[in-house]
VEXDOSE-698478 format. One line per 4 residues: their letters; for each residue x, y, z of C-alpha. Coordinates in Angstrom, 2 decimals, padded with zeros to 5 digits. Layout:
BEGIN
A	X Y Z | ... $
This chain:
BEGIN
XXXX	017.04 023.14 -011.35 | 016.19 021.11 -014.43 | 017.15 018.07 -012.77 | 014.32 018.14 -010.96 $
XXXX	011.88 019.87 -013.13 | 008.62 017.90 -014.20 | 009.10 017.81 -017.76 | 012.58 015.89 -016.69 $
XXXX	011.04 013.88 -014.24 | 008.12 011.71 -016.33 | 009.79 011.78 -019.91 | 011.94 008.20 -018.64 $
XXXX	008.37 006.84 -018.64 | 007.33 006.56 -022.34 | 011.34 005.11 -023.51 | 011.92 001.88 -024.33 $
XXXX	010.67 -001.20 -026.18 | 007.09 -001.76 -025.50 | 008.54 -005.47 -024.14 | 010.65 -003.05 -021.95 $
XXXX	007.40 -000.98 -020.70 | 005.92 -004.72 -019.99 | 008.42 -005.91 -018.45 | 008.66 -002.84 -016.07 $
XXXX	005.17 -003.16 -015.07 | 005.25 -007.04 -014.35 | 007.99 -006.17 -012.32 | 005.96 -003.31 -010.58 $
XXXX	003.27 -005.38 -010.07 | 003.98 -007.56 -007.61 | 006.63 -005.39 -005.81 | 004.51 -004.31 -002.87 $
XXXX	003.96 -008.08 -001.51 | 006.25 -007.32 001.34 | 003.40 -005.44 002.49 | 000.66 -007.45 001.20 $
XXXX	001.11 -010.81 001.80 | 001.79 -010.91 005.75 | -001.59 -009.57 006.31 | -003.43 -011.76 003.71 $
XXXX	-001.66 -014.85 005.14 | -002.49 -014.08 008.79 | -006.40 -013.11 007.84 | -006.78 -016.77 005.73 $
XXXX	-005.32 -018.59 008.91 | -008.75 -017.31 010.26 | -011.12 -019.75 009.57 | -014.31 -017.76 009.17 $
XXXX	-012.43 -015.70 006.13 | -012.70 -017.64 002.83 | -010.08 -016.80 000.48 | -012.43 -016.95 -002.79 $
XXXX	-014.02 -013.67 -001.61 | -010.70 -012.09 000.17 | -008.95 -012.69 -003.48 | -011.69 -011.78 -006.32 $
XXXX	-012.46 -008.33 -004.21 | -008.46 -007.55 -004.24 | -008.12 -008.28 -007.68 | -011.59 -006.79 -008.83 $
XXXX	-010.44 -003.48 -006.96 | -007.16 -003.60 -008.24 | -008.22 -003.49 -011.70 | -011.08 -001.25 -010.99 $
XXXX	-008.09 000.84 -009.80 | -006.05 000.63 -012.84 | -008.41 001.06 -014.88 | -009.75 004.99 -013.27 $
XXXX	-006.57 006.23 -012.60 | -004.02 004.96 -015.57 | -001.10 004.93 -012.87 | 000.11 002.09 -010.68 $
XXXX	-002.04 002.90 -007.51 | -001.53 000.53 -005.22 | -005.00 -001.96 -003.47 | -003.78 -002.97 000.39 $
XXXX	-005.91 -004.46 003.15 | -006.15 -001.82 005.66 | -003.77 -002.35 008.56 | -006.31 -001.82 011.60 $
XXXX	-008.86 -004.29 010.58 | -006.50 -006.77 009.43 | -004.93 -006.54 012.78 | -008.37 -007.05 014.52 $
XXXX	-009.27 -009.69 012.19 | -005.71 -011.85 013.02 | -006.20 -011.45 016.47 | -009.40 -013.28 016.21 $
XXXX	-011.75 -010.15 017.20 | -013.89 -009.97 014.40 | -015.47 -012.25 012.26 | -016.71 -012.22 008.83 $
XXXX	-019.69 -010.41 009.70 | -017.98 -008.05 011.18 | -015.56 -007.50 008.09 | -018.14 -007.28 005.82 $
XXXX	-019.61 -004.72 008.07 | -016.53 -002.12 008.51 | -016.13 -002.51 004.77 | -019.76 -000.98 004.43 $
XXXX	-019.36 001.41 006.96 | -016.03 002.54 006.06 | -016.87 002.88 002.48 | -019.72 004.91 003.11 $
XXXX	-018.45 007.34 005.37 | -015.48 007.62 002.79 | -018.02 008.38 000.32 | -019.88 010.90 001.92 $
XXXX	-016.63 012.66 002.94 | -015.22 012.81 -000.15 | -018.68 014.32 -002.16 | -018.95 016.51 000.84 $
XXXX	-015.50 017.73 -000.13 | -014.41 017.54 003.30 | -010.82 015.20 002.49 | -010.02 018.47 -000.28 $
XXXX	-010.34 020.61 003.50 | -008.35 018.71 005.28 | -005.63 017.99 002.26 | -005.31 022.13 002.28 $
XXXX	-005.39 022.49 006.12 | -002.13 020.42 006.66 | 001.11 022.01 006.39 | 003.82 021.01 003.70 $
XXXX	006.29 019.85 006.83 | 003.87 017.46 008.49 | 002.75 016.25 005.15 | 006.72 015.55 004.41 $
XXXX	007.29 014.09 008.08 | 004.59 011.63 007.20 | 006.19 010.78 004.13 | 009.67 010.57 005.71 $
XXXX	007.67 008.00 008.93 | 005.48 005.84 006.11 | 009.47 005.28 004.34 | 010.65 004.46 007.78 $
XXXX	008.05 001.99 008.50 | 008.59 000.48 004.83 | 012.15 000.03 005.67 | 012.00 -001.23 009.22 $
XXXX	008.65 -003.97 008.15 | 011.66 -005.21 005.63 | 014.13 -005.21 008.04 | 011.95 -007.53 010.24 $
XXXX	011.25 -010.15 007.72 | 015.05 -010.43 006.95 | 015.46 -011.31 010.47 | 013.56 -013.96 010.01 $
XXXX	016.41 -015.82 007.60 | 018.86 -013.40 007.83 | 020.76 -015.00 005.09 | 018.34 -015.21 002.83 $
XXXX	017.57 -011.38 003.34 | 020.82 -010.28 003.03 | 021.02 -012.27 -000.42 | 017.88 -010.73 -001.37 $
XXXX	019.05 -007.18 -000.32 | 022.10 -007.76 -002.23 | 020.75 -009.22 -005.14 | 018.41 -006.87 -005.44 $
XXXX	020.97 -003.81 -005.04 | 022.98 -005.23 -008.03 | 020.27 -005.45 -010.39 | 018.93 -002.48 -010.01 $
XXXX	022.35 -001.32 -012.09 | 022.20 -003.71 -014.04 | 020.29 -004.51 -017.81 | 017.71 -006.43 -015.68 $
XXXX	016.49 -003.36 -014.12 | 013.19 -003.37 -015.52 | 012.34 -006.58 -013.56 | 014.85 -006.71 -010.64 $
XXXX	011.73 -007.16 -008.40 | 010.07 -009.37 -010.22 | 013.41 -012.00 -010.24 | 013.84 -011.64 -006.07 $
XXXX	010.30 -012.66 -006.21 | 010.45 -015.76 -008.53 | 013.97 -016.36 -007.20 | 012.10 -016.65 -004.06 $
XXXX	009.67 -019.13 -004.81 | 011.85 -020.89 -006.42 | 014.23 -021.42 -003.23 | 011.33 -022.16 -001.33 $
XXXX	009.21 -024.80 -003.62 | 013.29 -026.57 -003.51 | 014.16 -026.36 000.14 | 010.63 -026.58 001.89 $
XXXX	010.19 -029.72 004.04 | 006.32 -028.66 003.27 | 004.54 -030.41 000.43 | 002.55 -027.93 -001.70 $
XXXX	-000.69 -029.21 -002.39 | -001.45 -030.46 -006.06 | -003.67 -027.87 -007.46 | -007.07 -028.91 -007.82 $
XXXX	-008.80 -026.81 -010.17 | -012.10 -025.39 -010.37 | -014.08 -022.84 -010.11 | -015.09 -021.04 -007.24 $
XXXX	-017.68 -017.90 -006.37 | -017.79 -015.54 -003.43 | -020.06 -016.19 -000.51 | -022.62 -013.39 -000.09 $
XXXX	-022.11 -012.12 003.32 | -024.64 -009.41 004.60 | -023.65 -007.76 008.06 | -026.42 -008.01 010.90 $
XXXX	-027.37 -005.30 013.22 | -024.82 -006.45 015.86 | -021.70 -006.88 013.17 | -022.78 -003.53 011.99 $
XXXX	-023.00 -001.74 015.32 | -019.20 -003.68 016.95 | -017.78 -002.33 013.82 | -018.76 001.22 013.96 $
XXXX	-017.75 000.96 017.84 | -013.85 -000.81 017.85 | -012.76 -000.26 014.09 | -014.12 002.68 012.33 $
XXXX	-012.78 005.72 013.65 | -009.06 004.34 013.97 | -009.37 002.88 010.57 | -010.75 006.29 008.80 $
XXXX	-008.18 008.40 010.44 | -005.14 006.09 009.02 | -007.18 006.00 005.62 | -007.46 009.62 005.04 $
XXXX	-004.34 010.56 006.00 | -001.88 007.33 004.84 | -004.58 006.08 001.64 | -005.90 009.53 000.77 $
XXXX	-003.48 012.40 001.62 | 000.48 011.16 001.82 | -000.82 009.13 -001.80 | -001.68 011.63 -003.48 $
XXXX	000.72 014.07 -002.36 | 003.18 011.37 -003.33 | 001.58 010.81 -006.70 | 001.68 014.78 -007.46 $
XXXX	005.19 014.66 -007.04 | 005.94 010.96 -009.94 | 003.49 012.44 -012.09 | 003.66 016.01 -012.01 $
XXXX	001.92 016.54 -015.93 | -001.41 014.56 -014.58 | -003.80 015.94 -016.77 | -006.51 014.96 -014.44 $
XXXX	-004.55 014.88 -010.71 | -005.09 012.32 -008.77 | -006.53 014.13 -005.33 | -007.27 012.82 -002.23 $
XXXX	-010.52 013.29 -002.69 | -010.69 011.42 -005.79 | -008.93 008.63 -003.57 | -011.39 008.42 -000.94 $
XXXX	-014.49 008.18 -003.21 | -012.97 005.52 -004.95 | -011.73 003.65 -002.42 | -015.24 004.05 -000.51 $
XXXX	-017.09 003.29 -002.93 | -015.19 000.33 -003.91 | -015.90 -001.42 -000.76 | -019.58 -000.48 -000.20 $
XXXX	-019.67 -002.68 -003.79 | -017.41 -005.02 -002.92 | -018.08 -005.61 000.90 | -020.86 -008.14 000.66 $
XXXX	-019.09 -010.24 -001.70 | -016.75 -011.41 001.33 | -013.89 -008.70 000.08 | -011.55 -007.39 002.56 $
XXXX	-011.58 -003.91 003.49 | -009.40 -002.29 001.22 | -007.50 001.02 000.38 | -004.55 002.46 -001.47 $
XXXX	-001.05 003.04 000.20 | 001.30 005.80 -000.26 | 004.06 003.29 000.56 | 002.79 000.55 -002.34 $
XXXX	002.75 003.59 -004.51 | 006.33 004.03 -004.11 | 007.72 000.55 -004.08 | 005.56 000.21 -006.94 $
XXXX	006.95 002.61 -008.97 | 010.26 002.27 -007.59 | 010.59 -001.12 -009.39 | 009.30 000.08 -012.77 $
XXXX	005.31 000.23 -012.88 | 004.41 003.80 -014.36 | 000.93 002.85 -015.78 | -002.66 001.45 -014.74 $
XXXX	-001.07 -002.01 -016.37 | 000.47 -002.59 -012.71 | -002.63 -003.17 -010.87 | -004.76 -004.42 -013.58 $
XXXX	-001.81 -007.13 -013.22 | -001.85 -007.90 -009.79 | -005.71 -008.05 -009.96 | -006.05 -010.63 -012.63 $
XXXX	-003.35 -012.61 -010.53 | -005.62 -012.55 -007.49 | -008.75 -012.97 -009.86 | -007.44 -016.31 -011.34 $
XXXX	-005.97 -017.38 -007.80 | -009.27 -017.11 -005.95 | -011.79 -018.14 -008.75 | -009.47 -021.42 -009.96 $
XXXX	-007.85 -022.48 -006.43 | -009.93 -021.50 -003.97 | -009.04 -023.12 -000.76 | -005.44 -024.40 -001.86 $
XXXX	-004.53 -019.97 -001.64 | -003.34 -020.40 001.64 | -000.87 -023.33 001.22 | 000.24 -021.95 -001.66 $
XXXX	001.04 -018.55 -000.43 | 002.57 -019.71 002.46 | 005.55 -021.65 001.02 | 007.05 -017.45 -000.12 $
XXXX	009.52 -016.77 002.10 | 008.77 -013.50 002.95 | 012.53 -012.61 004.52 | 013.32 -012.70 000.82 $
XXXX	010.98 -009.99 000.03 | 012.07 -007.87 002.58 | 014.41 -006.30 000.10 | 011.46 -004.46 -001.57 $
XXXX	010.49 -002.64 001.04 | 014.02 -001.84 002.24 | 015.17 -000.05 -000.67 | 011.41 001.47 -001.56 $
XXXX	011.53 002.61 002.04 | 014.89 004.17 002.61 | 013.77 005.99 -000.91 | 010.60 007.37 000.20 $
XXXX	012.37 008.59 003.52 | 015.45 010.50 001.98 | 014.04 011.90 -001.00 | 014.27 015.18 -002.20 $
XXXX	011.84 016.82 000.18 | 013.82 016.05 002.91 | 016.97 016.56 001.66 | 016.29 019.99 000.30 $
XXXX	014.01 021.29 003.42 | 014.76 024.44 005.28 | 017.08 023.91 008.63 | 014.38 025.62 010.37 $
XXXX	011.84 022.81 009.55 | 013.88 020.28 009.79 | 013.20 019.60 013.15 | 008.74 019.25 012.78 $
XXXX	009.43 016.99 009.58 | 011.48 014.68 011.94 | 009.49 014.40 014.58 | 006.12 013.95 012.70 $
XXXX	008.22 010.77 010.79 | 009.33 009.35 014.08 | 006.26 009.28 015.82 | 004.67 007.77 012.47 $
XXXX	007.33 005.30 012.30 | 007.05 004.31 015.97 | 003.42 004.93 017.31 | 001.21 005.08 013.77 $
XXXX	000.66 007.73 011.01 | -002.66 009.27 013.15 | -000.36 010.00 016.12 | 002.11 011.58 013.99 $
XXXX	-000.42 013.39 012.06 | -001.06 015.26 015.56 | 001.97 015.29 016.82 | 003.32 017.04 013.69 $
XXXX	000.59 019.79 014.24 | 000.98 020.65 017.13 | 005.02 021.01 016.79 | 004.49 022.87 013.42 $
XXXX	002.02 025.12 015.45 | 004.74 026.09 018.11 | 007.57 026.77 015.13 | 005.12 029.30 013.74 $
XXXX	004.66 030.55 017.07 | 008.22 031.13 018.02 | 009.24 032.38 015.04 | 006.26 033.64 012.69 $
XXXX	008.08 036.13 010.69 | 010.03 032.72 009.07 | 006.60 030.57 009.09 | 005.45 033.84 006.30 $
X	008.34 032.55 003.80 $
């Protein structure tokens, strides 16, 4: 249909004013906080983190980012180590050191051409079951900061909802954000700090032997496997689909190398281990970013915050309610689970695209990942002459 044909889908991108396009990609920019921001919070409340080195290697990825691929691919800590960091099992040696590792394993696989394989070897209905669980997860992470002040996430919901059809479109996220703050800086009983400025540089961290070996051990092999398939394969499967006319495509190989190699640079500097997200590509573009402007963006923003503030990030950060920015990833959720893949699917596959998306949703997109094989393998079985079509 030519609704849906890719000369109809990217030709919204270059209308408007050029303050328009801006204001689209400010408002793209920092739409995939939601996400962001709990785990940064939780890893500065760990003491041996310092947020100088956490922010410049987000925002000198981020730009990095922009700058290679021209779209608005998204930089997020990755979710395993942040979660082993908050719990207080590893310290920054031991970041420093899964960065490394990480990065050069994602490296290797991706000259090797190994993460092209494994993009191939995956069927269409597990890849859209992933998507369908990774726009679950979205939506369900919002729903759980709105509990937190359920008011103020149902007024952010709302709000949001009506100016997305409204003339404010273009930076609907960006006002629920600064609305936010706002609310917050006037109804916190917590003072924010006054800014001390000045200028502050990364600590060189280099991993020992023992960091090196207690990272390889607990975090690499759960972290790779949600990379490649969440940061490498459901992102660029998602960004075929926004920007079907890539002249150069962005692959999941070309994702992993970057990404690696990213962090193998960036890792001694005191940078978190980072990736892209399939999810911050969507709420992303969902609230306007089309471009490489996004992320080059949100990586000044983290630049200046780290190099100028230094140690007043955390207090600063803080006072963001994040129920409010549940909305984001509500909406950009419930869109990346009902899209047109799903909707337009085959009854017959129906049922392997919803269980893959469940089990991502519920257990984590590497359990899904299998799961989704293994029912895909028994549809074929029972009835291969359909699995041919």
């Amino acid at each position: 249909m030519a609704s849906s044909s890719p000369s109809t889908r990217q030709r919204p991108e270059g209308v408007g004013t050029g303050l328009q396009r801006w204001a689209r990609e400010f408002s793209g920019a920092f739409a995939d906080l939601g996400t962001f921001l709990p785990l940064i919070i939780g890893v500065f409340a760990v003491e041996q983190m310092d947020p100088t080195g956490v922010l410049v290697g987000f925002g000198l990825f981020a730009i990095a980012v922009g700058l290679i691929y021209r779209r608005p691919i998204p930089v997020q800590p990755m979710k395993a180590v942040a979660a082993v960091v908050i719990t207080g099992g590893a310290n920054h040696s031991m970041v420093a050191a899964t960065g490394l590792l990480l990065g050069l394993v994602l490296v290797v696989l991706a000259l090797s051409g190994a993460v092209g394989r494994l993009a191939r070897w995956i069927p269409g209905t597990v890849l859209t079951g992933i998507q369908l669980g990774v726009g679950l997860y979205l939506a369900w992470a919002g729903v759980r900061l709105g509990l937190q002040e359920p008011v103020l996430g149902g007024v952010a919901v709302i709000g949001l909802l009506v100016l997305q059809r409204s003339v404010l479109k273009p930076v609907a996220a960006l006002i629920v954000v600064a609305g936010a703050a706002l609310w917050a800086g006037m109804t916190s009983d917590a003072l924010l700090p006054e800014p001390v400025l000045g200028v502050s540089f990364p600590q060189l961290i280099l991993p020992d032997q023992q960091s090196l070996w207690m990272a390889s051990q607990t975090l690499l092999l759960p972290q790779l496997v949600l990379t490649l398939t969440n940061a490498a394969l459901i992102t660029a499967t998602i960004a075929a689909d926004l920007f079907p006319l890539e002249r150069k495509p962005i692959t999941p190989g070309r994702l992993a190398f970057t990404s690696g190699l990213l962090n193998v640079i960036l890792a001694s500097l005191g940078a978190f281990p980072m990736c892209h997200g399939a999810g911050g590509l969507v709420v992303q573009y969902k609230f306007g970013a089309r471009t490489g402007l996004a992320p080059v963006i949100f990586g000044i923003t983290c630049l200046a915050f780290g190099v100028f503030l230094g140690n007043d990030d955390l207090a600063i950060v803080s006072l963001l309610p994040l129920a409010a920015i549940c909305a984001l990833l509500v909406i950009a959720g419930a869109d990346l689970a009902f899209g047109k893949h799903l909707l337009e699917v085959r009854h017959d596959r129906l049922a392997v695209i919803l269980l893959t998306g469940i089990s991502c949703a519920v257990l984590n997109v590497a359990a899904g990942l299998l799961i989704g094989l293994l029912t895909e393998w028994i549809r074929r079985v029972l009835a291969p002459e359909r699995s041919q079509v």
